[in-house]
BAFI-3210 file (N, C-alpha, C; in Angstrom, 3 decimals, decimal comma, padded with zeros to 6 digits):
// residues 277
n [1|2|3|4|5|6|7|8|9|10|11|12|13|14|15|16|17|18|19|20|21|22|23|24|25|26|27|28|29|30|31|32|33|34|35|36|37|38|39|40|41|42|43|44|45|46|47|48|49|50|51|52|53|54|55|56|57|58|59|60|61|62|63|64|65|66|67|68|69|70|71|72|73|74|75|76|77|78|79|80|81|82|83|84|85|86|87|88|89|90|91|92|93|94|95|96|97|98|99|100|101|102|103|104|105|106|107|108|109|110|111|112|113|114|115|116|117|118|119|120|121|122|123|124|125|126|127|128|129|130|131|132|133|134|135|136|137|138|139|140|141|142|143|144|145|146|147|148|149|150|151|152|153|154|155|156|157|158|159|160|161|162|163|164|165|166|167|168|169|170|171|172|173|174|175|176|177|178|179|180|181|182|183|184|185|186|187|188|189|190|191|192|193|194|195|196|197|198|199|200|201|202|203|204|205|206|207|208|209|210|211|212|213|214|215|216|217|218|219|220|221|222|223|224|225|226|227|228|229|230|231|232|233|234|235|236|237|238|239|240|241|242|243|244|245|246|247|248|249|250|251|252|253|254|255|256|257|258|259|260|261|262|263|264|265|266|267|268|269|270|271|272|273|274|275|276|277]
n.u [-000,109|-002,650|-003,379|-003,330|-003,580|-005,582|-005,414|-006,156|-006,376|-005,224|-004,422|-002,080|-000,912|-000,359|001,603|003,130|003,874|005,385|007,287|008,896|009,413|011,072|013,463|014,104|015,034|016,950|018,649|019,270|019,978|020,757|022,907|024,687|025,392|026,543|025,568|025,391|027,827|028,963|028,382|028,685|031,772|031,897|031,223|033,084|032,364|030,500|027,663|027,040|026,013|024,731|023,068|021,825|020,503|018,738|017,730|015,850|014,576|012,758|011,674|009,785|008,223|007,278|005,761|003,822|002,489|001,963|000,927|-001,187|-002,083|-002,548|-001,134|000,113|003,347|003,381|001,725|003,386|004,934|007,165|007,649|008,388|009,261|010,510|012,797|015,638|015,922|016,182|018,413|020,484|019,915|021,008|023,944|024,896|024,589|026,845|029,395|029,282|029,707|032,794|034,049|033,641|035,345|037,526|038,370|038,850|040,730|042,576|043,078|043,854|045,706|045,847|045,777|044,995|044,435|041,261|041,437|039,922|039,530|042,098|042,509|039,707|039,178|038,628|036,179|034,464|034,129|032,558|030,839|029,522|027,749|026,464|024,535|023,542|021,926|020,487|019,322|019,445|018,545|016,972|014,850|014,011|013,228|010,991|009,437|008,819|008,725|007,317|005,433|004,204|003,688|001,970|-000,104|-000,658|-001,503|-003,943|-005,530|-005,616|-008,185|-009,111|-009,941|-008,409|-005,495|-002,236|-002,765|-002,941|-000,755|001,027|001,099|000,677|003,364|004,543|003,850|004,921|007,503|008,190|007,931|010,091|012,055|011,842|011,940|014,747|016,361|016,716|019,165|020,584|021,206|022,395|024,503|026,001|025,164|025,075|022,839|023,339|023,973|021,679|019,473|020,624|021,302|018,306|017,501|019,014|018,416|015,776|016,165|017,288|015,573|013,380|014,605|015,047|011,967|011,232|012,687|011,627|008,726|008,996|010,197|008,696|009,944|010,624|013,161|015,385|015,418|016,261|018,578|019,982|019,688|021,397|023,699|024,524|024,577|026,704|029,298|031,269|033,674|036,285|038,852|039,949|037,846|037,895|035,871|032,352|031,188|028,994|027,616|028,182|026,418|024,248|023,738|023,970|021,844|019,687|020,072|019,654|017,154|015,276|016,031|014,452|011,929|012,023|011,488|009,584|007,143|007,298|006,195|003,101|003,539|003,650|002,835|001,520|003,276|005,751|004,936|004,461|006,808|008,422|006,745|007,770|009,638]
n.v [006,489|007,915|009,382|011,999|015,197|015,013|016,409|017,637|017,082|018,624|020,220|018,472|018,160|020,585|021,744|019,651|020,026|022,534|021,979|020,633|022,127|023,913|022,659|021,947|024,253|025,027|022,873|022,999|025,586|027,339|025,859|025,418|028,133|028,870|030,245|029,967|029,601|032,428|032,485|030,011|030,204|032,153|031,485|029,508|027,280|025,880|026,639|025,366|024,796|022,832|022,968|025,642|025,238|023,600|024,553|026,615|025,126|024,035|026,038|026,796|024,521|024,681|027,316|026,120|023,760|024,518|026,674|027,452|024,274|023,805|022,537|020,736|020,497|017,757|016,578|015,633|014,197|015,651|014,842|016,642|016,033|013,382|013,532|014,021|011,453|011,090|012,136|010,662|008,424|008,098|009,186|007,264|005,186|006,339|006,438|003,463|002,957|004,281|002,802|000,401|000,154|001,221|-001,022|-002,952|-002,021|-002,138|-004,703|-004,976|-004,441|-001,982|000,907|004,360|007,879|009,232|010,451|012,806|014,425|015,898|016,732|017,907|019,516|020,128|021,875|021,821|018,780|018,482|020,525|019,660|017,313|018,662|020,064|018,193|016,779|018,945|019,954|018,589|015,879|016,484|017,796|015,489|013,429|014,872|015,628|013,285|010,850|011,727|013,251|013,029|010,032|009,560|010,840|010,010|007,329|007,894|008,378|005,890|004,342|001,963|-001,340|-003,208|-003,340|-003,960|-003,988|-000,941|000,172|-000,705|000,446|003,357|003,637|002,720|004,915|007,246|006,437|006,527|009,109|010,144|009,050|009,891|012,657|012,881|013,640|016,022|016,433|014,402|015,170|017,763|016,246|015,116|012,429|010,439|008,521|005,914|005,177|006,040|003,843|001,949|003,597|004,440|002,556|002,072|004,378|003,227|001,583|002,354|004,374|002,735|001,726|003,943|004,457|001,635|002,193|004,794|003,914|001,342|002,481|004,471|007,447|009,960|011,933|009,867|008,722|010,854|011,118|008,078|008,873|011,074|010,009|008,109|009,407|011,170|009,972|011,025|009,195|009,037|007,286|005,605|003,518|000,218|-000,510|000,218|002,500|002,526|-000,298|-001,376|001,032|000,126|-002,892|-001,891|-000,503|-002,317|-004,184|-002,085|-001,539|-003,764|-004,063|-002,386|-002,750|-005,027|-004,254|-002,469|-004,464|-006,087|-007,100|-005,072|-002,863|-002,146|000,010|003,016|005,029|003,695|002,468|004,390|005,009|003,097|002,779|005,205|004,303]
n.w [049,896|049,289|051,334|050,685|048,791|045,815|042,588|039,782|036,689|034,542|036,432|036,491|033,530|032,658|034,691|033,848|030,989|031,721|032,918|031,557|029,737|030,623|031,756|029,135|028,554|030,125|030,189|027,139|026,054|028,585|030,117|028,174|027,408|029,855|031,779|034,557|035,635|037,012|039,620|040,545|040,076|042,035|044,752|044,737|043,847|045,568|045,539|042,678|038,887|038,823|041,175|041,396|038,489|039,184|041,888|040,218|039,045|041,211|042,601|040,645|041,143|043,098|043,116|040,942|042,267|045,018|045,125|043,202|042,825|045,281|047,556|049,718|051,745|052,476|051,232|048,814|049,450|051,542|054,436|057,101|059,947|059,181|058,346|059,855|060,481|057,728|056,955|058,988|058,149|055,643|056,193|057,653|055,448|053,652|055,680|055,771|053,444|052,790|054,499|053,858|051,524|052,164|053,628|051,813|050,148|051,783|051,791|049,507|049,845|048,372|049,399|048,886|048,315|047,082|043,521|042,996|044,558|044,924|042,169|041,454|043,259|046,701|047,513|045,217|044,706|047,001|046,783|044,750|045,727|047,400|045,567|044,532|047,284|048,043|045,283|042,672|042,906|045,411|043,841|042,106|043,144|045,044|042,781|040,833|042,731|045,042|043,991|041,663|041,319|043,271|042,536|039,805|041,080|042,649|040,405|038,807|038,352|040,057|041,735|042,202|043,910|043,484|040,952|040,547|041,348|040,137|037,424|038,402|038,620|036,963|034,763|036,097|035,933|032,983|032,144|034,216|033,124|030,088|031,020|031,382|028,345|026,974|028,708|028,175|025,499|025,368|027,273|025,529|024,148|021,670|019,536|019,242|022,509|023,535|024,485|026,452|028,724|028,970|029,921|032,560|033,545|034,281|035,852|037,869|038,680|039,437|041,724|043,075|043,584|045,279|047,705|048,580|048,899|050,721|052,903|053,216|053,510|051,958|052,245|052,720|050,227|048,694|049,641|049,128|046,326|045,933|046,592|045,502|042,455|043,344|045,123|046,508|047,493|049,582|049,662|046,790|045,068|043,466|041,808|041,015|043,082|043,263|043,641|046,194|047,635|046,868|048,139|050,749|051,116|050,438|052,624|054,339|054,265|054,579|057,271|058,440|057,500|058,779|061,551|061,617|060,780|063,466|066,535|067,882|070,149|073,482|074,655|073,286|072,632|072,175|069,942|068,214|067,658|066,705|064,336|062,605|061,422]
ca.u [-000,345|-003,983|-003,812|-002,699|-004,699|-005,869|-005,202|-006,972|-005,550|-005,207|-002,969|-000,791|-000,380|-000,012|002,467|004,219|004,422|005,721|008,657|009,589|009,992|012,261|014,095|014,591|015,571|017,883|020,118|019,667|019,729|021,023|023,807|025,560|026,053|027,439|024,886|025,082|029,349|029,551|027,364|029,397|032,730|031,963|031,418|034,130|031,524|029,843|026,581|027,108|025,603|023,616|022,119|021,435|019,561|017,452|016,526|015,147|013,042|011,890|010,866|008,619|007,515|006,691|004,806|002,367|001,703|001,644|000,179|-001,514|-002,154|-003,351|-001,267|000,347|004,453|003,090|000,940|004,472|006,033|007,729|007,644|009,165|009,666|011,384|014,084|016,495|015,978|016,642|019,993|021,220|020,364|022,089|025,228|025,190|025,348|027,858|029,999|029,610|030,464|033,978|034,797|033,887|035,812|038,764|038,793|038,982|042,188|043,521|042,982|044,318|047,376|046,340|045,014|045,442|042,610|040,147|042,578|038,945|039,569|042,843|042,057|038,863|039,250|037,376|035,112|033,923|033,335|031,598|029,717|028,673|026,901|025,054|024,228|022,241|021,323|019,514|019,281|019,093|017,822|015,859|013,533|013,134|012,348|010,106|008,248|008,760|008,426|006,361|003,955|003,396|003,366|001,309|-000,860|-001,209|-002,103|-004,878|-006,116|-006,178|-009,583|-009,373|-010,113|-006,800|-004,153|-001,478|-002,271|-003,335|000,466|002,239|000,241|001,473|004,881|005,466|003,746|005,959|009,047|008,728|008,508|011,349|013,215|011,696|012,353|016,575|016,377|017,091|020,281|021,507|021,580|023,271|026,322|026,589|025,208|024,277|021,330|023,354|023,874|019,838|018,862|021,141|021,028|016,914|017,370|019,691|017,402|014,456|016,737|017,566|014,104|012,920|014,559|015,007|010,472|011,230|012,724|010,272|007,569|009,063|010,329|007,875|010,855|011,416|014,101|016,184|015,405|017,051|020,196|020,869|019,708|022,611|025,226|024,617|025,388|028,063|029,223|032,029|034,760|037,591|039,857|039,176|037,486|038,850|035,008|031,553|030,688|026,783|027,284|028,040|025,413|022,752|024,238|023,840|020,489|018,889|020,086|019,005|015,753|015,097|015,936|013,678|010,793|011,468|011,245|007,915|006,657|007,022|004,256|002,731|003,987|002,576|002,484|001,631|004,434|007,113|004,293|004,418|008,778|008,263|005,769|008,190|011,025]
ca.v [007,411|007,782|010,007|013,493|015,850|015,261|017,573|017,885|016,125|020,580|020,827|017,743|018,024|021,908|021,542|018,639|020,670|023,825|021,330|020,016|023,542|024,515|021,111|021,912|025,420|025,128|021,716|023,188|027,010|028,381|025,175|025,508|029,822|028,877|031,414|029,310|029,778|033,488|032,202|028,774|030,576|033,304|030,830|028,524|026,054|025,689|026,395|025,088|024,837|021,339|023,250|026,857|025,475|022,849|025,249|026,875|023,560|023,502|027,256|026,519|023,308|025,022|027,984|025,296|023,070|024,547|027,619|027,176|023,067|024,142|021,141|021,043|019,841|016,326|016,120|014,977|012,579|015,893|014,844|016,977|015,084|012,234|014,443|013,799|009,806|010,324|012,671|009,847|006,953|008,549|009,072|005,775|004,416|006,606|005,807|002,170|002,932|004,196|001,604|-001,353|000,549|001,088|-002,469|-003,838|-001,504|-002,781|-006,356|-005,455|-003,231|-000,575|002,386|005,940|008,838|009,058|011,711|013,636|015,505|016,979|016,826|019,008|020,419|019,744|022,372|021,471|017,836|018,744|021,582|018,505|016,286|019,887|020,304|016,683|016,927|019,982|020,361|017,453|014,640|016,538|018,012|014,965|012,748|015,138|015,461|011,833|009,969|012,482|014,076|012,068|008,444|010,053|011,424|009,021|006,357|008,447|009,329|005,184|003,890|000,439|-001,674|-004,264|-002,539|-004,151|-003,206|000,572|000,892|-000,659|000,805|004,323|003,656|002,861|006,104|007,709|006,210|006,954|010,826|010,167|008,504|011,249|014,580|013,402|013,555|017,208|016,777|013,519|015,768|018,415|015,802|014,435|011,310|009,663|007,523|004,381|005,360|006,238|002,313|001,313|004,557|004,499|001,228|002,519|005,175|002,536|000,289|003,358|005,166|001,754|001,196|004,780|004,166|000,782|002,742|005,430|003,052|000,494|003,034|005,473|008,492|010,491|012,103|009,127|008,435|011,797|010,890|007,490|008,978|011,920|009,126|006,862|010,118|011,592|008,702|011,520|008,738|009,828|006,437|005,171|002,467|-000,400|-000,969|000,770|001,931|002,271|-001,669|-001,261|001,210|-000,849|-003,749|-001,640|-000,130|-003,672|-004,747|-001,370|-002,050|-005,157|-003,817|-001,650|-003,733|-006,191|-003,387|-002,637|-006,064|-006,781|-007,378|-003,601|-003,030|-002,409|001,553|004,266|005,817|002,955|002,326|005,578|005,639|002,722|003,263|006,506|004,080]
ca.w [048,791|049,598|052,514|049,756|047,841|044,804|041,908|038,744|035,217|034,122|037,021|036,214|032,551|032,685|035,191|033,020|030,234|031,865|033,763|030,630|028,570|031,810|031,669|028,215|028,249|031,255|029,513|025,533|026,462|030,041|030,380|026,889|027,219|030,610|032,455|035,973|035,950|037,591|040,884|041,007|040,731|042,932|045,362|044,902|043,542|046,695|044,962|041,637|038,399|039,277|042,402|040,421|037,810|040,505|042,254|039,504|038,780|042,652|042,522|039,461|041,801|044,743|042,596|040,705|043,028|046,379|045,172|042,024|043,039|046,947|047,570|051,197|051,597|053,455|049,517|047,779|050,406|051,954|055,740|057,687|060,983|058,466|057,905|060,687|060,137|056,186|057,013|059,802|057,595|054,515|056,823|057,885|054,565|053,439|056,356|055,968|051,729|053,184|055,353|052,785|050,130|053,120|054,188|050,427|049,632|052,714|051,871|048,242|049,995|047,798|049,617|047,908|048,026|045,419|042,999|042,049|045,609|043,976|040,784|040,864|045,072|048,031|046,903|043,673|045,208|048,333|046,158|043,596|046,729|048,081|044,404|044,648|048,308|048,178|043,870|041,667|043,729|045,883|042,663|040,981|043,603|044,931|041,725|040,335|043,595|045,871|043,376|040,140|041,875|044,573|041,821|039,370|041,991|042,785|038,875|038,474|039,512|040,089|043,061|042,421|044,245|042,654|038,980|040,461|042,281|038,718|036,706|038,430|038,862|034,997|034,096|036,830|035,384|032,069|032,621|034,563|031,735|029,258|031,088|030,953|027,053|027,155|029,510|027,597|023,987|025,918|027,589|023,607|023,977|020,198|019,499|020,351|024,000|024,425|025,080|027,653|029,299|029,450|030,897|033,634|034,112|034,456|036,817|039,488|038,837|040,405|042,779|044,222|043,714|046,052|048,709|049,282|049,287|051,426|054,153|053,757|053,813|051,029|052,353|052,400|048,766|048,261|050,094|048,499|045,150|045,896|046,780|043,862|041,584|043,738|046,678|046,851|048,237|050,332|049,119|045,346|044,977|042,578|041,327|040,684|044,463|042,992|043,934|047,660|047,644|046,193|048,904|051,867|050,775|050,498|053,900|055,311|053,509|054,958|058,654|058,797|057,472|060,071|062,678|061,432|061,064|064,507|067,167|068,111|071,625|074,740|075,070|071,906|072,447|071,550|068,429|067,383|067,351|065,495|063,073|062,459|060,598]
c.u [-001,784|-004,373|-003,041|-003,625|-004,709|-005,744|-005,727|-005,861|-004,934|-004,395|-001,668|-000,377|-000,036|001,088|004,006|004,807|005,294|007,266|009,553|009,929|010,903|013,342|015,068|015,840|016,996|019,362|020,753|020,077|020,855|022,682|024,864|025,914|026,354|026,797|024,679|027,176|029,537|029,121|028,475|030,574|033,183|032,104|032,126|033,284|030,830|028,226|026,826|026,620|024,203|022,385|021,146|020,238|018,478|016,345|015,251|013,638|012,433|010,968|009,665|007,626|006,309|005,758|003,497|001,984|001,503|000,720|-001,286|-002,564|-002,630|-002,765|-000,299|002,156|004,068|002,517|002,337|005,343|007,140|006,973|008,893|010,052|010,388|012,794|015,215|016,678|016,613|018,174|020,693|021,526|021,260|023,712|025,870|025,906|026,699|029,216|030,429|030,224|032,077|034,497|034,866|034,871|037,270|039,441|039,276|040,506|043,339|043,639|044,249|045,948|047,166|045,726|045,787|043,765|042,388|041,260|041,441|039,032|041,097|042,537|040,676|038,857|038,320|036,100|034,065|033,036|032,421|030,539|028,797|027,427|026,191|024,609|022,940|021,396|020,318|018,834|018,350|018,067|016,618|014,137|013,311|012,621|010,939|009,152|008,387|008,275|007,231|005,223|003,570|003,232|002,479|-000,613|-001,917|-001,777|-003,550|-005,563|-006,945|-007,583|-009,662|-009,218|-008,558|-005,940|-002,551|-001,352|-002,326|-001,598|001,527|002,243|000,859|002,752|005,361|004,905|005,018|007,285|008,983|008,242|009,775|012,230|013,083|012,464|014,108|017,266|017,233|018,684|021,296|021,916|022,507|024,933|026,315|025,992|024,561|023,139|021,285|023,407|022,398|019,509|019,151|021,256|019,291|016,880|017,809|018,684|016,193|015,164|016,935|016,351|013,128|013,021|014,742|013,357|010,659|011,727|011,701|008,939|007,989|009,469|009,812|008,253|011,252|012,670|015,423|016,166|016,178|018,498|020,997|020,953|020,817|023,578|025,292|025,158|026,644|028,528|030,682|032,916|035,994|038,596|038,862|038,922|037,345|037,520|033,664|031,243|029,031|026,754|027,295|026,740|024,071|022,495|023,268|022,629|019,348|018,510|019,431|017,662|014,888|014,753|015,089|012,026|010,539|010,958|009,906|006,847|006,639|005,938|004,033|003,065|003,134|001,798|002,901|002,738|005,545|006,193|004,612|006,087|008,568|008,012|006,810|009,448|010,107]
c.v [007,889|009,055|011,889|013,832|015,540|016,014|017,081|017,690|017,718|020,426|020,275|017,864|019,684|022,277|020,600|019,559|022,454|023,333|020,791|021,125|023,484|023,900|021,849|023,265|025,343|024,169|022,323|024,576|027,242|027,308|025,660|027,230|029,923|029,934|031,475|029,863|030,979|033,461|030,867|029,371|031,613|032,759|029,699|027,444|025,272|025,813|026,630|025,058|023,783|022,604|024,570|026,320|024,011|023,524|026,651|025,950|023,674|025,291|027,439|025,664|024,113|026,141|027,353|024,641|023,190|026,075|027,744|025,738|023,422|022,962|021,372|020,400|018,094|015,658|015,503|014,934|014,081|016,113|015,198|016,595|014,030|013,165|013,978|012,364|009,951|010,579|011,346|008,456|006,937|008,032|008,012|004,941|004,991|006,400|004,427|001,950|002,971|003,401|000,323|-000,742|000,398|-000,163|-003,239|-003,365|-001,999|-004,053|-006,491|-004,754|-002,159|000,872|003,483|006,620|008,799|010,765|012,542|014,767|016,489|017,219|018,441|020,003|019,836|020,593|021,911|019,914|018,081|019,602|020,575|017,711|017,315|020,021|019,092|016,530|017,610|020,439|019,069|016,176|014,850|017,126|016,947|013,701|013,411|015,088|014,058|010,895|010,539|012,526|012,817|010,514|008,796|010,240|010,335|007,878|006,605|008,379|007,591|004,374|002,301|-000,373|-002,767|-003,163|-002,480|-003,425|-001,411|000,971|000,367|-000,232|003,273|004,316|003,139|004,322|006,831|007,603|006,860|008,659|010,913|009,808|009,616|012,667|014,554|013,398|014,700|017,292|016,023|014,559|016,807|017,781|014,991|013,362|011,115|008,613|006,095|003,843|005,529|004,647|002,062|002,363|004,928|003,448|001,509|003,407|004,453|002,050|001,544|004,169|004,184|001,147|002,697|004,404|003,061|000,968|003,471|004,561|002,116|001,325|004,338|007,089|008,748|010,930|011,315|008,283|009,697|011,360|009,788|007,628|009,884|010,983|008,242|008,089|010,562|010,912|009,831|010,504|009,028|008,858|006,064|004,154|001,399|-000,916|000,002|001,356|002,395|000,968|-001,670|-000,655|000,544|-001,882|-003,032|-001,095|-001,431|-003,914|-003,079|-001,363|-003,067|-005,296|-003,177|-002,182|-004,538|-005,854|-002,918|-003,603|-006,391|-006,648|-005,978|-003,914|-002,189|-000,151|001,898|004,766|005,399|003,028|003,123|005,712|004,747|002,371|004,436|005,936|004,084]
c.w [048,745|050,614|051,509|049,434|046,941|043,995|040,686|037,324|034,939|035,481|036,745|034,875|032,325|033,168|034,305|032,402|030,540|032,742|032,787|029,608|029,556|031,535|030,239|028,130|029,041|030,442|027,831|025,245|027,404|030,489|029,392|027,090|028,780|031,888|034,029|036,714|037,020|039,006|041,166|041,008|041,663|044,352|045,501|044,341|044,476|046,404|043,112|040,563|038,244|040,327|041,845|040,025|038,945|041,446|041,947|039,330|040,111|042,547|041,601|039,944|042,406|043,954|041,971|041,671|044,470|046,094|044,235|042,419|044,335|047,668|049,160|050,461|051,509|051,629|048,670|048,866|051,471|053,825|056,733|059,264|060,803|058,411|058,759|060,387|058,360|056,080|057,839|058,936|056,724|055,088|057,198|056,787|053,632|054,199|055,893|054,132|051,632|053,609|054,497|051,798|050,974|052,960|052,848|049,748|050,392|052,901|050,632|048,060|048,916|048,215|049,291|048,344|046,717|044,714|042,267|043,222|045,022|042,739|040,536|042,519|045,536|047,784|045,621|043,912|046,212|047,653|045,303|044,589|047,293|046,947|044,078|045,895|048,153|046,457|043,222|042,022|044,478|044,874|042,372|041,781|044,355|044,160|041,043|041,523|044,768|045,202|042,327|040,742|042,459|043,245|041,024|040,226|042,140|041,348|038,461|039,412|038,940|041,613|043,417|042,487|043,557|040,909|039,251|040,737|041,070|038,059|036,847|038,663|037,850|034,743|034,835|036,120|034,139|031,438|033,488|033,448|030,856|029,533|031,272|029,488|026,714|027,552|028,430|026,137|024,777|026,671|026,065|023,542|022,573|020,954|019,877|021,442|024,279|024,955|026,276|029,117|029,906|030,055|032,783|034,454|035,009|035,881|038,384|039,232|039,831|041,219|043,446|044,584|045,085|047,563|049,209|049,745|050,310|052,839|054,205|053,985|052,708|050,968|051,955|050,744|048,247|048,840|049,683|047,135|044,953|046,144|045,703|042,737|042,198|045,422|047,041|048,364|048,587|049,596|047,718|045,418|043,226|041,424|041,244|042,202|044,796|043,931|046,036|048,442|047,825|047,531|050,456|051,509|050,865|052,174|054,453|055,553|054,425|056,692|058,945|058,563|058,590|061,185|062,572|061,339|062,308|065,408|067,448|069,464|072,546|075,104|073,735|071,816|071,650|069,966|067,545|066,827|066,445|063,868|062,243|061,082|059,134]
res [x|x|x|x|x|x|x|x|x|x|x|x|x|x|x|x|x|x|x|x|x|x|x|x|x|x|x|x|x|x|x|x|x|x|x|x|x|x|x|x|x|x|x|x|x|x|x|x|x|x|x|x|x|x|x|x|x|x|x|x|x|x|x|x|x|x|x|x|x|x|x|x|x|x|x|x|x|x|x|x|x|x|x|x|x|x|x|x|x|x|x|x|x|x|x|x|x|x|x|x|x|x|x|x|x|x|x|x|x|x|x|x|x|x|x|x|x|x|x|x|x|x|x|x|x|x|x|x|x|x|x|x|x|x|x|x|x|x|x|x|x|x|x|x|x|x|x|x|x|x|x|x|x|x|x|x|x|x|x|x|x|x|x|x|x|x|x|x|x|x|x|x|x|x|x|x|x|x|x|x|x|x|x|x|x|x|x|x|x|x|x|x|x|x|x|x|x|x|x|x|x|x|x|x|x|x|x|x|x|x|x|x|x|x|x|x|x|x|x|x|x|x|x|x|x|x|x|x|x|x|x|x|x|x|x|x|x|x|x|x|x|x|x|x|x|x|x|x|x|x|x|x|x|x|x|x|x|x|x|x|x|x|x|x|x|x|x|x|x|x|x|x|x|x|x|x|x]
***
């Protein structure tokens, strides 16, 4: 987090507040009079109302802080050479989400497809997971996990690393928890759902945070943060399949650490593939 630009308190709180009118307008405004519908059914729901108004939020991104902010892609975790590694790993674990979900129906004799592929079409689902791929997931970990961790890290001046990297990754979170206030009043939720819901928030705001940091790939923080909202499963699965998720995310976690941990090898070249996970 060290190796970014810097940006000036007036770019980040200017920026805040101009992500959080949007935020607002888009869930209390532009959602409720339905203004995203004639683009999602024109296209079969192939670019949807999720993706619409996202890439509204990224166009607002990319205007403050790459133009406005002087701030480069590489400045908020977007590495473009990661890309191919975050799409393969994604795939992987979605793969291996099917097959545990497979093998468990076929233990319990009950395999059936998931009834949300008739129910709402192959479109509508497949449009929901490009809607998070390229929309939902990829704005807010960009700006929650790219920029503002990236940021704040930088803003605290203290020589203990530890309190500087917790220290930004609670502020981080709770602008993450904050800016879905907007959405939650818009899907109905009452005042007794906010608790357990900011918790939730806290609990996957920190651990998508524990990915990026531990493998260094935003990307792939976008791809298991799009499968944890939409794991779009072919067979239904008899239980949450966040949990499999979570499962295979650990262990992937873990592999890849070890692969970096090991001794530096003999020629730059292998270092460098390495270094790359």
């Amino acid at each position: 987090m060290l190796n970014v630009k810097e940006v000036s308190w007036k770019v980040i709180l200017f920026y805040l507040l101009v992500s959080m009118a949007l935020v607002s307008l888009i869930n209390l405004v532009l959602f409720p009079s339905h203004v995203f519908s004639p683009l999602a059914r024109a296209t079969n729901n192939w670019i949807d109302a999720t993706l619409q108004a996202n890439l509204l939020n990224l166009a607002v991104f990319c205007a403050f802080l790459f133009v406005f902010g002087k701030l480069r892609p590489a400045d908020v975790g977007l590495h473009w050479h990661k890309l191919s590694q975050g799409i393969f790993l994604t795939g992987l674990l979605w793969i291996a989400m099917q097959a545990s979900v497979l093998i468990v129906n076929w233990i319990n004799r009950d395999i059936h497809m998931n009834p949300i592929w008739g129910e709402r079409g192959i479109t509508v689902v497949l449009g929901g997971l490009i809607g998070q791929l390229l929309g939902n997931a990829f704005f807010e970990e960009t700006v929650y996990r790219g920029f503002y961790l990236s940021q704040f890290f930088l803003k605290i001046k203290t020589k203990n690393e530890k309190w500087r990297t917790a220290g930004s990754i609670l502020g981080m979170l709770t602008l993450f928890i904050l800016s879905h206030i907007p959405n939650r009043i818009f899907s109905g939720y009452t005042l007794a759902d906010i608790p357990l819901d900011f918790a939730l928030l806290f609990g996957w705001g920190l651990f998508y945070t524990a990915i990026y940091l531990l493998s260094g790939n935003l990307f792939l923080a976008i791809g298991i943060h799009s499968l944890a909202n939409k794991s779009t499963l072919i067979t239904e699965a008899s239980f949450p399949p966040q949990i499999l998720l979570f499962i295979f995310t650990v262990i992937l976690l873990l592999f890849l650490r070890t692969r970096i941990s090991k001794p530096a090898p003999s020629s730059a070249l292998e270092f460098d593939r390495i270094r790359e996970l």
